[in-house]
N, C-alpha and C positions, 0 to 999 in steps of 0.2 A: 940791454935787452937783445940787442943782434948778437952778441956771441953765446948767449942763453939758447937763442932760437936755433942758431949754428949747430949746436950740440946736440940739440935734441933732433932736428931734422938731417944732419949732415949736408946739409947746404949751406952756400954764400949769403950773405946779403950784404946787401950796399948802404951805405948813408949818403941822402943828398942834402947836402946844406941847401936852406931855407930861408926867410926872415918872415917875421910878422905871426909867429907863435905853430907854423904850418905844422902838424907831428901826421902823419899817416905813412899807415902800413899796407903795402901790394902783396899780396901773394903768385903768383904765376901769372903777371899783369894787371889781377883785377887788385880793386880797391875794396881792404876786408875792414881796415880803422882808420876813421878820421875824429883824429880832434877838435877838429874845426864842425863836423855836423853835429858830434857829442858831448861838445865843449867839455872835454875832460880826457885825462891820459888815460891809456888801459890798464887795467886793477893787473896783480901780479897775475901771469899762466892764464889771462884771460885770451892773450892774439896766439899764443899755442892752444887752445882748443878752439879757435875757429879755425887755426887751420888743418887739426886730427879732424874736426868734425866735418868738415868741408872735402877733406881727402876720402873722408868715407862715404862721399855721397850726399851728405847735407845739402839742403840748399843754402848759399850764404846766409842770406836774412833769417833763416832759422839756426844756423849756428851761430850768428852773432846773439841773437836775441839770449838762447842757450848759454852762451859761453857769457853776458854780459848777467843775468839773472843768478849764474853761479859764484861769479866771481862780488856779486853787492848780494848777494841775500836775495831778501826781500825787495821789491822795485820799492820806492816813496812812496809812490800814489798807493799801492796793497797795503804797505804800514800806514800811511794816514787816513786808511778807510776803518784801517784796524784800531786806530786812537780813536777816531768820534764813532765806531759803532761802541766801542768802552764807555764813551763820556756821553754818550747820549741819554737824555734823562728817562727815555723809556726803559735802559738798562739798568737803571740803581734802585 
């Protein structure tokens, strides 16, 4: 992932070894991913569009949200409202 990131932004990045499952990504100091608040790695070209998105002005929290809805689809909770409004028996 950092030499992905490398190429596409022409910048460094660093790896700091960790233990205990730590994976998070800083952008110009802040903190744009954490595995640990989203218990889960980030989907492919998900932390390069919060950081286009974020360079253009984004607010963080709207480019994560953005860039993590693109990268799953669907959020769970939107599909699973989308199964029981199917299965709902007012629907058949």
């Amino acid at each position: 992932m950092a030499a992905e990131l490398e190429s596409q932004f022409s910048e460094e990045s660093e790896l700091i070894k960790s233990s205990g499952g730590v994976f998070e990504i800083e952008d110009r100091g802040e903190l744009i991913f954490s595995k640990s608040k989203l218990g889960r790695f980030p989907e492919d070209d998900e932390v390069a569009k919060i950081i286009h998105l974020t360079a253009s002005g984004t607010p963080l929290s709207e480019a994560q949200k953005a860039a993590a809805e693109s990268a799953h689809g669907v959020s769970f909770a939107d599909w699973l409202k989308g199964i029981l409004h199917l299965k709902s028996p007012k629907n058949t």
